[in-house]
N, C-alpha and C positions, 0 to 999 in steps of 0.2 A: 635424128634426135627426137623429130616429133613420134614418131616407131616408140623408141623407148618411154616417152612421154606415157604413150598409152598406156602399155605396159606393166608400166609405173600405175597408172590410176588403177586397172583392171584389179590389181595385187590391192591395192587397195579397199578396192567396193567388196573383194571376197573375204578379207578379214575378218568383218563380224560377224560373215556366215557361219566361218568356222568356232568363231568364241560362241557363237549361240549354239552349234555344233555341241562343245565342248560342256556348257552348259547345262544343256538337256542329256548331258551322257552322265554329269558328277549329279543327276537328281538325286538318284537314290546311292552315291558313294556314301561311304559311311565319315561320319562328321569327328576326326579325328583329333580334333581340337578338345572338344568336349570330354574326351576320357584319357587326356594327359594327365599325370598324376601334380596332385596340387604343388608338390616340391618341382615339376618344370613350371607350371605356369608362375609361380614365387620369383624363379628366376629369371622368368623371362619379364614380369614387373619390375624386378631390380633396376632393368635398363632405361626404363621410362624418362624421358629426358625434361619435362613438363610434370604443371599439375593437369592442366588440361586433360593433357593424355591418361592421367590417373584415372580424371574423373569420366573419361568415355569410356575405359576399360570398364570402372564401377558399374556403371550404368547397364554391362551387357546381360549381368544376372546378379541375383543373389550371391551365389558361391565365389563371384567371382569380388562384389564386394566384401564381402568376408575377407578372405583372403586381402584384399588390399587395406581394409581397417586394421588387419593384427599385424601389417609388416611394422619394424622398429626404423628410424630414421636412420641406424645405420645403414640397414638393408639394400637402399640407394644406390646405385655405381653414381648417378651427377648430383650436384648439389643444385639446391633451392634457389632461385635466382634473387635478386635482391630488389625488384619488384614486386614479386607475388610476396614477398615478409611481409613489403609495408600495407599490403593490406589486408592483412590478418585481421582478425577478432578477437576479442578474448573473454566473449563471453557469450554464452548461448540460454535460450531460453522454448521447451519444447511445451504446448499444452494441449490438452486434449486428444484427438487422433492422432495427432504429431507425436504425439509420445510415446512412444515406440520402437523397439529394437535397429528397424530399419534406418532410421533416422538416425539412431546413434552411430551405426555406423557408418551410414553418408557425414555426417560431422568430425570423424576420426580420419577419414577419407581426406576430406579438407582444410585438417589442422596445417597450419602453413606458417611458420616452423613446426614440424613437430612437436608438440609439447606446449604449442602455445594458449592452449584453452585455460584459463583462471579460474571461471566463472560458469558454474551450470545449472540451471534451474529445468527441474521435471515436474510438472503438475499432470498426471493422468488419471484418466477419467473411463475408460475403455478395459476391462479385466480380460476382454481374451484377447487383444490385440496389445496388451501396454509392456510395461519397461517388465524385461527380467534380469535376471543374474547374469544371460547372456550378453545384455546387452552393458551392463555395468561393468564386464571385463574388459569388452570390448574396448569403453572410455579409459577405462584405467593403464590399459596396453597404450595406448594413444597421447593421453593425455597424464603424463606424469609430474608436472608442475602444478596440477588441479588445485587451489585453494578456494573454493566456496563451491560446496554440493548441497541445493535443496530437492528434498523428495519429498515429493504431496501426492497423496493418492498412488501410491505404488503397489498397489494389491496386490500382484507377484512378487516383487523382491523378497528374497530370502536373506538368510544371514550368510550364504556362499558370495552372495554377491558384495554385501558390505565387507570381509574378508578378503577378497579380489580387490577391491578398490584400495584397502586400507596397507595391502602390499608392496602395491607401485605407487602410490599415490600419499606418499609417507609426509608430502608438506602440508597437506590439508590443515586450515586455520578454523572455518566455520562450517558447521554441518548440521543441519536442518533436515528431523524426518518425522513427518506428520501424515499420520493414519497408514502406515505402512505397520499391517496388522499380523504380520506374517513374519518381521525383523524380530529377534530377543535379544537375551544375554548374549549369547557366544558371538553375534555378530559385531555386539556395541564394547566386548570387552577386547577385541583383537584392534578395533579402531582407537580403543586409549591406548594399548599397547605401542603400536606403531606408530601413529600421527600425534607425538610428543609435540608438535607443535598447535595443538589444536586451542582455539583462543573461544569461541562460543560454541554452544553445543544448546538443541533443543529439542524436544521432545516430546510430542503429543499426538495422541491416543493410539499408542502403542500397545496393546494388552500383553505383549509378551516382554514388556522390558521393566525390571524389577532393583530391588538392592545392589544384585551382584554387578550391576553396569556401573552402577554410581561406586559403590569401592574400587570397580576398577579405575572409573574417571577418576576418582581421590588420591589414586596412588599413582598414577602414569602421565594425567596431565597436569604438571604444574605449573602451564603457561594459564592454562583457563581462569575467563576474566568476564564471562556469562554465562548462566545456564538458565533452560526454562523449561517448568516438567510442566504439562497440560493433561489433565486425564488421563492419569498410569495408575490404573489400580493397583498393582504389585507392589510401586514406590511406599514407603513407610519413615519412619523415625531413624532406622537405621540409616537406610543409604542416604539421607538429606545429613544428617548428623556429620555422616564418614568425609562428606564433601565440604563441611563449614570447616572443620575441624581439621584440615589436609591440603587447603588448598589458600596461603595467604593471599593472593593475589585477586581474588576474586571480589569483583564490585560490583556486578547489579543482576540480583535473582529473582525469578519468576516464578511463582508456584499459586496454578491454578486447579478447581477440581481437584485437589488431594484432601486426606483424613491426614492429619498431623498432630502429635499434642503439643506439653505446654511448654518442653524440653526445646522443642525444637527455635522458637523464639527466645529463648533465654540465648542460645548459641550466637542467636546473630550478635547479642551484646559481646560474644566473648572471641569473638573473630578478632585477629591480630590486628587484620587494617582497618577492618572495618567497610562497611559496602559503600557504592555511591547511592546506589537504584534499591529499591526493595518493592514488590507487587504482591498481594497475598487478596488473592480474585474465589469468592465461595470458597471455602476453607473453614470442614469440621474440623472439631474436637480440642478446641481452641479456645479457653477459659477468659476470663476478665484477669486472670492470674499471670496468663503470658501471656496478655498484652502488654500490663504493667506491669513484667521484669524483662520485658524487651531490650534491657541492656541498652547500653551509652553506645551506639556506632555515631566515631567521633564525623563521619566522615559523608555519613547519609546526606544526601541534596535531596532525593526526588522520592516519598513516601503512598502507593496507590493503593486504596484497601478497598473491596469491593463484596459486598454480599457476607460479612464477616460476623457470623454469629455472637461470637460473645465481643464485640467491640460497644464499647459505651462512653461517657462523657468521661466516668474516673481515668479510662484506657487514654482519650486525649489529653488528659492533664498528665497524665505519666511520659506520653510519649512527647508532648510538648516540652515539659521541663527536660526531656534528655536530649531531641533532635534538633538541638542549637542554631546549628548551620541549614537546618530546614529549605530547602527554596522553594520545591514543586512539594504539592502537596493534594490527591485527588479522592475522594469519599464519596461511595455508590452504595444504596440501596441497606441504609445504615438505620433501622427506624430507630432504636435507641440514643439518636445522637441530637442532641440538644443545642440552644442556646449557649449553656452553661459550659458544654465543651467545649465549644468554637471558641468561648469568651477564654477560657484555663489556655488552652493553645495556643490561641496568637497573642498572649502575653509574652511567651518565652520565645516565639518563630520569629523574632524583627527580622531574619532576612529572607524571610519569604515572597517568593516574587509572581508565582502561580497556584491560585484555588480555586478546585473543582467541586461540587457536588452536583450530586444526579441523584433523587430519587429519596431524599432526607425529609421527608414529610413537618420532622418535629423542628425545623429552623425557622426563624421569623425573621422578620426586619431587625429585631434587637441583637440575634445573634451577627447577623450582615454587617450592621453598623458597630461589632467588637469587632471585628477580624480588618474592616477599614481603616479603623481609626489605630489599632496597635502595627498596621503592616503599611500605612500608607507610604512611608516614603522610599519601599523598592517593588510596591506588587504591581504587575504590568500585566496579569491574567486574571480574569475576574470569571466565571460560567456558572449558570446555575440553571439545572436540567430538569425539570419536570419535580421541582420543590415545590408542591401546594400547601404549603406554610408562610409560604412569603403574601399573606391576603393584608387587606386593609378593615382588618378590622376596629385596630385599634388607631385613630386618626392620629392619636398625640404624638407619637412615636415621627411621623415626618415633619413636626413642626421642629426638631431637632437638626442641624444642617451636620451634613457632612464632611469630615478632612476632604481637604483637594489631594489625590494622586497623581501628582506630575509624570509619573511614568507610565502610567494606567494605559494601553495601547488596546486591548481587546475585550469587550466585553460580548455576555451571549448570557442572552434571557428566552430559555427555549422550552413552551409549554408550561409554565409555569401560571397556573388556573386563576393564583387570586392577584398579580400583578395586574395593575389598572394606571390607569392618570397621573395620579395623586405618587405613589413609589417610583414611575418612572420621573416626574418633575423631582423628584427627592435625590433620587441617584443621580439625576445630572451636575447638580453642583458639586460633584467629585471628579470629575470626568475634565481631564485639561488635556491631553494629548492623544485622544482614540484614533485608533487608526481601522479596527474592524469593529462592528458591529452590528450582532446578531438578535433580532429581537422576536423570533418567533411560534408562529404558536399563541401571540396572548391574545386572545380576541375580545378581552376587555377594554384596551387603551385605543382610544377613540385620537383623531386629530388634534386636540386640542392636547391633549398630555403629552405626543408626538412634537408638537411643535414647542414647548417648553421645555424638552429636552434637547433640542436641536437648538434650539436658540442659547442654553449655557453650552452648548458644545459649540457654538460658532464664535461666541464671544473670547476664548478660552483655546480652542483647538486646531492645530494645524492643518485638519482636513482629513476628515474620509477617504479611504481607498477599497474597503471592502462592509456592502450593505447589505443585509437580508432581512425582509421584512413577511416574510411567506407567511399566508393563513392567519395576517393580521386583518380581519374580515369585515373591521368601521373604518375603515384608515380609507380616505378618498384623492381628490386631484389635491385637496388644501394641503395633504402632509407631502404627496409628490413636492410642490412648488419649493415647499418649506425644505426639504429633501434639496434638490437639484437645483435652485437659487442659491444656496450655501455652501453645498459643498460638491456641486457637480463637477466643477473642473479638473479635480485630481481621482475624481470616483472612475473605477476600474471594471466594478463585478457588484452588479443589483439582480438580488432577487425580489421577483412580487409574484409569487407563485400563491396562487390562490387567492391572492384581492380582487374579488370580483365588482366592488365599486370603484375599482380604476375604471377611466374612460380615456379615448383619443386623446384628450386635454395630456395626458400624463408624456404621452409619447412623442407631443410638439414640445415640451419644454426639456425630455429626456437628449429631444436631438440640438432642442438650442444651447443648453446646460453642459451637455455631457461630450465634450469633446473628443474624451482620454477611454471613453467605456468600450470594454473588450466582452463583458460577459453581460447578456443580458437574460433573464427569466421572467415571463409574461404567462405562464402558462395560469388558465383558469381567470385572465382577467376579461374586462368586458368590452374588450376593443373591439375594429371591425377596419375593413378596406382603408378609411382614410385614414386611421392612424396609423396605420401599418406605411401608408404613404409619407408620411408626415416624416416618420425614422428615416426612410431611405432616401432621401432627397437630400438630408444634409450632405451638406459638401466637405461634412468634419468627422462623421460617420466613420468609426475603426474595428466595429465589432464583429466578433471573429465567433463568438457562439450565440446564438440565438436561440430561445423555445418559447414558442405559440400554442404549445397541447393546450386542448380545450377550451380554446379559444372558439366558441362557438360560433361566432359571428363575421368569419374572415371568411373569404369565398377566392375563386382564382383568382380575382385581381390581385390579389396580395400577391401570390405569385411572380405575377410578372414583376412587381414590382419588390420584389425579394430578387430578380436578377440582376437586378442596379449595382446589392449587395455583392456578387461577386467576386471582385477584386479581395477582400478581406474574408468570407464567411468559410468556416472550416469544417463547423458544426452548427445541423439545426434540427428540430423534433416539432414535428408538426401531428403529433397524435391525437386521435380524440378531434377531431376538424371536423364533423362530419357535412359539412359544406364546399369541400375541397373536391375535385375531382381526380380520379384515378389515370384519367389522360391530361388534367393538371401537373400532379405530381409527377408521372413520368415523361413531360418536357423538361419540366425541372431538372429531375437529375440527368438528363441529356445534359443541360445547361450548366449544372453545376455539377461538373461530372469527379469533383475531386473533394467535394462538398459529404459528409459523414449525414447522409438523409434520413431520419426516424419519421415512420409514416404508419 
């Protein structure tokens, strides 16, 4: 027995003589795999019992993922286990290098059920490596329950491929294609055709897509319930016309960068339902005429007009007497527009509950204090963006108090040049429930107008949760105290980006105050090592983003003492440091190795 023993091992040790034998004889056989014709290796995938196995097979070449992206879920001899369903996706999102044919078809590859992709978003950025037509059949063979496709930047896509998609892919609700300059008609008229279910549709800077897509949209989707054209030169009166007039359903349109006349605003009055939403952003050939026969839409909430040539104070008393139900309401870069408008408007808006302006040079404190007093008891947004009309020139005007807005939740005073002391102490006594406040940019309002506004907001308000006081550049440790003694405990998210007369002081009372704070911004202020100590030693300490950019005066000690932070910090930007060391910061992200480090 021990004889055979041997024997036995002998046969042994010479086996993988012979496989290496065997080996070194099939070097140069010819690789017989490789020039099966794709209808055997099709079937021989059939059999795949896994995805796993799918996804190794994909991995051996291109052609071979090819072929496994375009099998059908019947194609299968075993079903899908009821594992790998539950963890599916359903929704994808590719950008930049990532977007790319390849990818798509590794995603088609790992739909899991079949058909289970909802959701696809493409931003590419790469023209000889990004999405084509090839690759949008691919998803469309794949993914036949598809309801949201956005394409941004798809410098290849043709109209072959929107065609391909709009075939299989017949449930599509919203479709988003931006700067895909290479799409026209014939691709955007086969997708009304077929995806009768489509609910929003957008469209910008397309140069090949014109009237005829919008007649077709007019006549094939009558689900549709958004649309937004951005920079179509081709678009006109017609095909806007063909879409108001064809499609009842429809509530909130967008139309930027287009030539349109006066026609075209009469129609919104004569729409059956009338809209929710309406946007008209730079927008020639638009008279003071159709602004004011804009028509009654019984049904408008939310009115944003920006850059709009013939808009003027008669146009807001027109549109105010008719947009009743008004709520939102947003006004950009309007110099025509007055006091006297704002005053006609919010006489008939009572139930406006959000005002914008940006960039209305001709508004004053007198027009501010009409739109308060006639909206105060439902507005809860208040902004005003770079209005240098709101100055103090005229003193008497704040000796006038203002309605209380019990619902008043947000205000933003941002850049606005002649805003000082005297208008912010004037605006607080309206202010009973703020919950954010934006006030920056004014490098007029010193501590002293800071803290009389803080003081009717403490008396009167439930507390702060979101502050920014950036590039307010007199504001010192007095307005912090006043700040973070009052309303520190429920504060969330402070900015002081750019107060460079904060000091340490600010950041011992931020950490005794501020228990609850998650975001904090410091960049540009005058701190150094101990304050930066002061923050992390709290034992209440919850903040999750930090920035110290140019902070000139922190050195590595901070550092270490930014690794206390750990436990909680997710994000921090330490740019512009130039006191920091290069073998500082890469301890750190040793240390903080899950930590989002800008350096």
């Amino acid at each position: 027995m021990e004889r055979g023993g041997e024997v036995d091992c002998l046969r042994l040790r010479k086996k993988p003589r012979l496989e290496n034998n065997l080996t070194r004889d099939n070097k140069n056989a010819e690789d017989l795999i490789s020039h099966l014709p794709d209808e055997c290796i099709f079937e021989i995938f059939s059999f795949l019992p896994s995805l796993r196995d799918r996804f190794s097979c994909a991995t051996v070449s291109k052609k071979w993922l090819v072929l496994q992206a375009n099998m059908r879920a019947t194609a299968f001899k075993t079903a899908i286990s009821t594992m790998q369903k539950q963890g599916n996706k359903t929704s994808r999102c590719l950008e930049g290098k990532k977007a790319n044919d390849t990818r798509l078809a590794a995603i088609a590859v790992g739909i899991c059920p079949p058909g289970g992709l909802r959701e696809l978003y493409i931003r590419g950025s790469f023209p000889s490596q990004g999405i084509t037509d090839f690759g949008l059949e691919i998803i469309a063979q794949a993914c036949p329950y598809l309801k949201s496709l956005v394409l941004w930047d798809c410098l290849q896509i043709r109209n072959n491929g929107l065609i391909s998609l709009s075939q299989r892919c017949s449930s599509i609700e919203k479709l988003d294609i931006l700067n895909c300059p290479l799409v026209g008609d014939e691709g955007i008229i086969v997708v009304a055709r077929k995806c009768r279910n489509l609910s929003s549709l957008s469209i910008e800077s397309c140069p090949n897509i014109g009237n005829p897509s919008l007649q077709a949209v007019a006549a094939y989707s009558t689900n549709l319930k958004s649309i937004s054209l951005i920079k179509c030169r081709l678009v006109s009166d017609e095909g806007i016309l063909s879409v108001f007039s064809s499609l009842p359903d429809l509530e909130r349109v967008k139309l930027v960068s287009i030539s349109i006349g006066d026609c075209v605003l009469e129609a919104v009055g004569r729409h059956e339902s009338s809209f929710a939403s309406l946007c008209l952003e730079n927008i020639s050939g638009v008279s003071e005429t159709g602004f004011c026969s804009i028509g009654i839409p019984e049904k408008l909430e939310t009115l944003s007009l920006k850059s709009c040539s013939g808009l003027n104070d008669k146009c807001l008393k027109a549109i105010g007497s008719r947009f009743v139900r008004l709520k939102q309401i947003a006004i950009a870069n309007c110099a025509a527009i007055t006091d006297k408008g704002l005053q006609e408007m919010s006489r008939s808006t009572m139930l406006l509950e959000s005002f914008k302006l940006r960039e209305c040079h001709n508004v004053s404190p007198n027009g501010l204090m009409e739109v308060l007093m006639n909206c105060k008891e439902r507005l809860k947004v208040l902004s005003l963006v770079k209005c240098h009309g709101l100055h103090e020139m005229d003193p008497s005007i704040f000796e006038t108090p203002l309605p209380r807005c019990p619902l008043l939740q947000s205000i933003t005073l941002n850049r606005c040049s002649g805003v000082g002391d005297s208008f912010l102490s004037w605006l607080g006594s309206s202010c009973v429930h703020v919950k954010n406040l934006e006030l920056a940019g004014l490098s007029s309002i010193t501590d002293k107008g800071l803290s009389i506004f803080l003081q009717a907001l403490r008396n009167q308000s439930k507390g702060l949760v979101e502050v920014d006081l950036s590039r307010c550049f007199q504001l010192t440790d007095v307005s912090l105290l006043a700040l973070t003694s009052g309303f520190g405990r429920k504060l969330k998210r402070l900015r002081l980006e750019g107060c460079e007369r904060l000091s340490d002081k600010c950041l011992s009372m931020i950490s005794e105050f501020c228990p609850s704070l998650l975001d904090l911004d410091l960049s540009g202020c005058g701190i150094s090592d101990g304050g930066v100590y002061s923050l992390v030693k709290s034992v209440h300490q919850k903040i999750e983003v930090l920035s110290l950019a140019g902070c000139l005066d922190i050195t590595d000690r901070s550092l270490s003492f930014l690794e206390i932070m750990c436990g909680n910090l997710v994000g921090l930007n330490l740019k512009h440091c130039p006191r920091l060391s290069k073998q500082g910061i890469s301890s750190l992200r040793q240390t903080l190795w899950w930590c989002d480090l800008v350096y």
